[in-house]
Every structure is written in C-alpha cells, then in structure tokens.
C-alpha positions in Angstrom: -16.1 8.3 11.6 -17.2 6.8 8.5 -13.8 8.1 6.7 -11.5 6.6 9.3 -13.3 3.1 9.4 -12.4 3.5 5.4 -8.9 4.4 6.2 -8.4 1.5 8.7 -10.2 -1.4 6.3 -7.8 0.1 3.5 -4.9 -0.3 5.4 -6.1 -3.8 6.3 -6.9 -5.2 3.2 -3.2 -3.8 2.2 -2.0 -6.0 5.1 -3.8 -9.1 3.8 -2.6 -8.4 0.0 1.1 -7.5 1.3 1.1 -11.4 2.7 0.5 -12.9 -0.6 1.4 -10.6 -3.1 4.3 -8.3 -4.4 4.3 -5.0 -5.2 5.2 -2.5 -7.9 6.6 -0.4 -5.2 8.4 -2.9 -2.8 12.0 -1.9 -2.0 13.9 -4.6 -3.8 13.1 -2.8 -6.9 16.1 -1.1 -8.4 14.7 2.2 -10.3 18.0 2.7 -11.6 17.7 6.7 -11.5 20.2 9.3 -10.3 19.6 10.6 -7.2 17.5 13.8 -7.6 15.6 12.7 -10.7 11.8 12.2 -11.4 10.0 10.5 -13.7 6.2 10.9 -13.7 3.9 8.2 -14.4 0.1 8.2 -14.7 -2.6 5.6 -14.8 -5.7 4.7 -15.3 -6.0 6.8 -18.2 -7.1 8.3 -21.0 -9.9 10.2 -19.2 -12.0 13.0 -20.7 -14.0 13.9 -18.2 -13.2 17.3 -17.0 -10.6 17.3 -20.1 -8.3 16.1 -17.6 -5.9 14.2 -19.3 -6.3 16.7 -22.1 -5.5 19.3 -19.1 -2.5 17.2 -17.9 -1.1 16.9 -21.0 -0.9 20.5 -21.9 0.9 21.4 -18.4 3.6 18.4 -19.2 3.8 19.7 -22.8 4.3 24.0 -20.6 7.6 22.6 -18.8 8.7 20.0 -21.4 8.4 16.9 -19.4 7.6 13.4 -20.9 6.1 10.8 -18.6 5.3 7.3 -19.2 0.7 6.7 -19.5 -0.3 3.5 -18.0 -3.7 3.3 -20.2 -6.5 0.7 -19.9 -7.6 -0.9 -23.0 -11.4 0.1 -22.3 -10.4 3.5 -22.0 -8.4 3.6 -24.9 -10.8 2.5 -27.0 -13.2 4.9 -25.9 -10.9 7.8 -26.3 -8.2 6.9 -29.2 -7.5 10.6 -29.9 -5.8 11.0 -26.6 -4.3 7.6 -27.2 -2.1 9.8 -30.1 -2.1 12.5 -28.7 0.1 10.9 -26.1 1.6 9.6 -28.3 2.6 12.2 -30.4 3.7 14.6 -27.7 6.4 12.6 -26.8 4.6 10.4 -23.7 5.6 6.3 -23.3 2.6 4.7 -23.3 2.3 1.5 -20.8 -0.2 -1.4 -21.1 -2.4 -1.5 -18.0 -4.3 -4.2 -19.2 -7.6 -4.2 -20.2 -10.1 -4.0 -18.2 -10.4 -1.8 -14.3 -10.3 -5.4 -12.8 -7.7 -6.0 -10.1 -4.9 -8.4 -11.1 -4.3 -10.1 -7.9 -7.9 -11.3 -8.6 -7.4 -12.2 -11.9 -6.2 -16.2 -12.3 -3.7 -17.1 -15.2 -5.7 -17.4 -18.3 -7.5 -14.5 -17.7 -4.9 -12.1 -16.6 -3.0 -13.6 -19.9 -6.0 -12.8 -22.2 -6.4 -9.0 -19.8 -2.8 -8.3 -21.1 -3.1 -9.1 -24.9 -6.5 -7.8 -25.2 -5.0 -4.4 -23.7 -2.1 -4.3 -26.2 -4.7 -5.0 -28.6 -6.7 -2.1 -27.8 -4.3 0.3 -26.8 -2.2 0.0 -30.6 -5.8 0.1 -32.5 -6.6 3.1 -31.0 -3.0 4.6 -31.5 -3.2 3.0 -35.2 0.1 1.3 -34.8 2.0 -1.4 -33.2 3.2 -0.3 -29.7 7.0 -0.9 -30.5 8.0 -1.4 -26.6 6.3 -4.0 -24.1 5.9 -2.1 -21.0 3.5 -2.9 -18.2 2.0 -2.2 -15.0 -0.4 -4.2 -12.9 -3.3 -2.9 -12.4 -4.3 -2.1 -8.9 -0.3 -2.6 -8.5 -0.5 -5.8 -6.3 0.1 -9.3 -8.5 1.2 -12.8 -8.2 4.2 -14.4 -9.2 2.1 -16.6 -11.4 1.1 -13.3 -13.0 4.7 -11.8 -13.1 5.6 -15.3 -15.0 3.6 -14.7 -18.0 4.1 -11.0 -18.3 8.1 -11.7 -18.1 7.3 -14.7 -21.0 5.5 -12.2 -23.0 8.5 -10.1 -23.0 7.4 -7.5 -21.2 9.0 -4.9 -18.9 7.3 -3.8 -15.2 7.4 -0.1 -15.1 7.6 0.2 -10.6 6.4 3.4 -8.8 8.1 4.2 -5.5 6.5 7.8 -4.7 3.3 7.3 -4.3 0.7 8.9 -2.0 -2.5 6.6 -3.1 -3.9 9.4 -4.8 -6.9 7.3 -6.6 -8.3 6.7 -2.9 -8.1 10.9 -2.7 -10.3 14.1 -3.8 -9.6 17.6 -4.0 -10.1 18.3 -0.6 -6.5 15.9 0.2 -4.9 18.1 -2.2 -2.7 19.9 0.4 -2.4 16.6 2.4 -1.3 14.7 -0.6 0.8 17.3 -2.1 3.3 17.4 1.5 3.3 13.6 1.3 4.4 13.6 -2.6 7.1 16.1 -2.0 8.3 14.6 1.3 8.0 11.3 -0.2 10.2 12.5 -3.2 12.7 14.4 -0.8 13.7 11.4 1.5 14.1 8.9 -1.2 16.2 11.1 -3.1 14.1 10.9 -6.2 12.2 8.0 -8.4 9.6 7.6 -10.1 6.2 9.2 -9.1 2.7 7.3 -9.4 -0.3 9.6 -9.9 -3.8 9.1 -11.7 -5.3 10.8 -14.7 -8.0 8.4 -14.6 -9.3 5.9 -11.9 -10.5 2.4 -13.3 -12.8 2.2 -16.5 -14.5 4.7 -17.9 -17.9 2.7 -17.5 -17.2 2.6 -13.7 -15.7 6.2 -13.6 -19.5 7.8 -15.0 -21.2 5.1 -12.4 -19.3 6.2 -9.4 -19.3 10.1 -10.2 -23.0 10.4 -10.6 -23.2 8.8 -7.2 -20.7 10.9 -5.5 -19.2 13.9 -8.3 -16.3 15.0 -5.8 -15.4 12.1 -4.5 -12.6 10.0 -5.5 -13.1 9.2 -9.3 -13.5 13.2 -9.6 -9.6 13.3 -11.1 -10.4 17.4 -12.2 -7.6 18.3 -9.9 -5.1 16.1 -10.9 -3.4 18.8 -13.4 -3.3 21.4 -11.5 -1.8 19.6 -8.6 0.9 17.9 -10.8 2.0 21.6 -12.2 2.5 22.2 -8.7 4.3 19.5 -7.8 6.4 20.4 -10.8 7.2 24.2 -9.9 8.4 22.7 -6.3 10.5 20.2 -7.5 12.0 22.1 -9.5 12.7 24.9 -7.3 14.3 22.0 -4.9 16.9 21.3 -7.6 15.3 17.8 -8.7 16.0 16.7 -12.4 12.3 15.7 -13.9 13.9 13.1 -16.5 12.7 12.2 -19.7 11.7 8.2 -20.2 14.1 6.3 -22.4 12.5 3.5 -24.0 
C-alpha cells in the first residue's frame, strides 16, 4: 500500500512539473540516430560505493562501448580517479551540475553559478579543461529561463528518450525494469538510454543507504543489469554507437 501511494504521488508531482516545465525526454527532441542504434548514458555519477561505477566501467570497456557520464561536481571531487578513468577509457563526460539539487527548483543565478561550479569541479578532478560543453539537467525537468543561460554558455543538452526511471528502482525491479528498457528501446527504434551509476550526491547517497541499504540509492545492480541489457540488444541486431563529440 505504502509503495503504490509512492507510485501515484510520483506520477502526480510529474503531472504538476510536465505543466511548467520541459523535459530532456519530450518528443520534439530530434536524437538524430539511425534507427537501431543506442547510445548509453549514465548519471549521477562517479559512485564508489559497491565499486559500481568501477564495475560499470569494466563491462563497457568487455564489449567496447563508449557512453556519455553525466557527473555531479560533488561527486567528482570526491572521487577524481574515476573522473580519468572515464576519461581515459574513451567515456564523454557531461556536466550535471554541481550539486544533487533539482534544477527546476533552482532560480537563475543559482542554477548559473550550479553549472560553472560543476565544470569547475568536474575538469579539476580530471586535471584538464573539459574541451566539449555538454549538459544535462539534473533531475531532467528545467525552465526555459534555465535552458537560456545554458544555450548562452554554449553548451549542448545531451536528451534521454529510453528511460525506465531507474533511480526511483532497486534490485528487486530489475526484471521489471529490464522488459520496460528493452521494450522501450524496441518500439522507438533505438535512442539514447538513461540509466544511473549514481543517485544524487554522494553526502545524500551514505545518508539515505544507512537508512534503507537496498532501497533506491543501492545502485550495486546497475552493472550487471546494463551487461544484460547489452547481450539482448545485441542479439536483437541493435547498433550500440559510439558518442561523437
């Protein structure tokens, strides 16, 4: 009882944010893919916990795939080797801003200052300039007021348009979630694919796991659900593309 009253105020509040926001995911936005080709994306990250982006990483690096990392500044800083080592394998690393705060509830000067402050963080931590300007709003909903000083700031939106809401999922959705991604993927022909490493700052991810340690921020079985998703796509004749940028 307690999970579906969840479910419904979810699905509410997404009614109420749909009304005065856009999406990353909204169908105007042109992915500009072949049909039958995936790109992965993951946010929220780096995330040690469980190695799990450590984990992720080495199953992208078994079947040669490169994905785009949408990192958060705080957790960057906190963990710069897997900044580089993202890096370095190939990845395209994506500002999420800075901090696990929503943007729709950010107002202008401080979503301005959340984006540099997450460049900042992210390239310090990687030890280098990030040489592309690629974004994604965290918590995926903004404001055209926020989409006007990202565009100013020359940055690019990286959209998602598979996506099964994974951060509001544990382990025990896996088989749920995993014939919603591939159904998801099948009818739409391909696009790119929205999963989570991590879920929000790394300060909130210890908080909420010592209250709960399989609930939702437990992202342990993110790997081995993404190698899955992998094999079967594959199998299905999908192309998993490479990120030019």
């Amino acid at each position: 009882m307690k999970r579906k009253k969840a479910v419904l105020f979810f699905l509410l509040f997404l009614m109420l944010l749909l009304s005065s926001c856009q999406s990353i995911n909204r169908n105007s936005i042109n992915t500009e893919l072949p049909k039958f080709t995936i790109l992965f994306s993951f946010d929220d990250g780096p995330n040690v916990r469980d190695n799990t982006t450590a984990r992720l990483l080495d199953v992208l690096k078994k079947y040669e795939i490169r994905a785009y990392f949408t990192l958060l500044g705080e957790n960057a800083e906190a963990h710069p080797e897997l900044v580089r080592r993202i890096y370095n394998e190939g990845h395209i690393i994506v500002n999420h801003g800075y901090s696990g705060k929503l943007v729709h509830k950010m107002g202008k000067e401080e979503f301005y200052n959340n984006l540099v402050k997450g460049e900042a963080s992210i390239s310090a931590a990687l030890g280098k300039e990030l040489n592309q300007r690629l974004y994604r709003p965290h918590g995926s909903f903004y404001k055209s007021k926020h989409e006007k000083i990202w565009r100013g700031a020359a940055y690019t939106m990286i959209p998602a348009n598979i996506r099964v809401y994974d951060a509001l999922l544990s382990a025990a959705d896996y088989n749920k979630a995993f014939r919603q991604l591939i159904k998801k993927a099948e009818r739409q022909g391909g696009g790119i694919i929205m999963l989570h490493d991590g879920r929000d700052s790394h300060f909130r991810m210890e908080r909420e796991m010592a209250k709960n340690p399989q609930g939702t921020y437990n992202r342990s079985w993110i790997p081995d659900f993404v190698e899955e998703i992998i094999i079967t796509l594959l199998s299905k004749g999908f192309v998993l593309k490479i990120p030019e940028y």
